[in-house]
C-alpha positions, 0 to 999 in steps of 0.5 A: 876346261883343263881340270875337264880334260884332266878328269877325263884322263884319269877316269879313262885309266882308272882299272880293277883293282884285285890281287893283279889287275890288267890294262892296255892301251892302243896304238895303229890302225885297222888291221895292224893294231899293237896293244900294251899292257899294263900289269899291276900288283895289288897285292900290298892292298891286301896285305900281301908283301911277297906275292910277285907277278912272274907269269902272264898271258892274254888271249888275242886270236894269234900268237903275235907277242911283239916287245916284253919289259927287261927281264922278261921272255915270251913263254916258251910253252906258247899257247898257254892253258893253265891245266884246265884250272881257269877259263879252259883258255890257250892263251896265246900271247905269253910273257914269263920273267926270265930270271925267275924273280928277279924281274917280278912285278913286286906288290904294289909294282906295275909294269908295261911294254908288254906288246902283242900285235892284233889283226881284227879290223876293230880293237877287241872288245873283251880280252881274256887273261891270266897272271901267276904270282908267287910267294919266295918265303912261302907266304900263303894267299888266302884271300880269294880269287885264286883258281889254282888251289896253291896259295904259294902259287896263286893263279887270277884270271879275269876280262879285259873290257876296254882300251885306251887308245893312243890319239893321233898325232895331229889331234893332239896339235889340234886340241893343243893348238885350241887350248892355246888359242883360248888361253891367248883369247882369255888373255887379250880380254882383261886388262893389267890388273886381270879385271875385264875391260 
């Protein structure tokens, strides 16, 4: 039953996994929902050990850009449309590192508390975005996807299709309430040995 569980978390986590892939997860209620995305760096599974995510943005309806990571702002260009170089987008919920590099999600990195409120009825079913990475020592990207055409400078863009969302508080007593009540029952039913009676 645990190992179930345990399966079925992991497979709800599981993202794309191209040169920078994006998650969520969320949390609230109809109305006032706040969603955290998780920013990852494949870059390093591609070869690629100076390609840093510094620049991102999702589009949600509304600029609603809640908490950022250490080190990062929201974009103050908000919204947000690459030039007309991706999905033709103003990505209105933009987050850019504040020190430059220095705060980048390094290849093979990952990072999250990037927070933007949404205020549908019902969470999103799609979610535009894009991520900027770039190169300090002028490693050139060649392996595609880029739709910015600067290989130093590599834009990705792509689409959210679903979250995980943070369970209630009282379902996660309840479903602990019942794993212990069977592991008690299991255990009341065999004797000092472990063999049933």
């Amino acid at each position: 039953m645990l190992r179930y569980l345990a399966g079925l978390l992991v497979f709800g986590a599981v993202a794309s996994a191209g040169p920078v892939s994006l998650g969520y997860t969320a949390s609230g209620s109809p109305g006032s929902w706040q969603l955290d995305f998780t920013v990852t760096n494949n870059m390093n599974a591609l070869g690629y050990t100076d390609q840093d995510v510094y620049f991102i943005g999702v589009y949600l309806g509304a600029d609603d850009v809640i908490t950022s990571p250490t080190g990062w702002v929201q974009e103050p260009w908000n919204p947000f449309d690459e030039g007309g170089l991706g999905p033709n987008i103003n990505f209105d919920n933009t987050w850019i590192t504040a020190t430059n590099v220095v705060d980048a999600i390094l290849p093979g990195g990952s990072s999250s508390t990037f927070v933007a409120g949404y205020a549908g009825a019902t969470l999103p079913t799609t979610i535009n975005w894009f991520a900027y990475t770039f190169s300090e020592t002028g490693v050139l990207y060649t392996n595609g996807g880029d739709v910015n055409g600067t290989s130093v400078n590599p834009l990705f863009v792509g689409t959210l299709s679903s979250a995980l969302t943070t369970p209630e508080p009282s379902l996660v007593f309840l479903v602990g309430a019942g794993l212990l009540a069977m592991a008690a029952w299991r255990r009341g039913s065999t004797g000092r040995l472990g063999y049933r009676r």
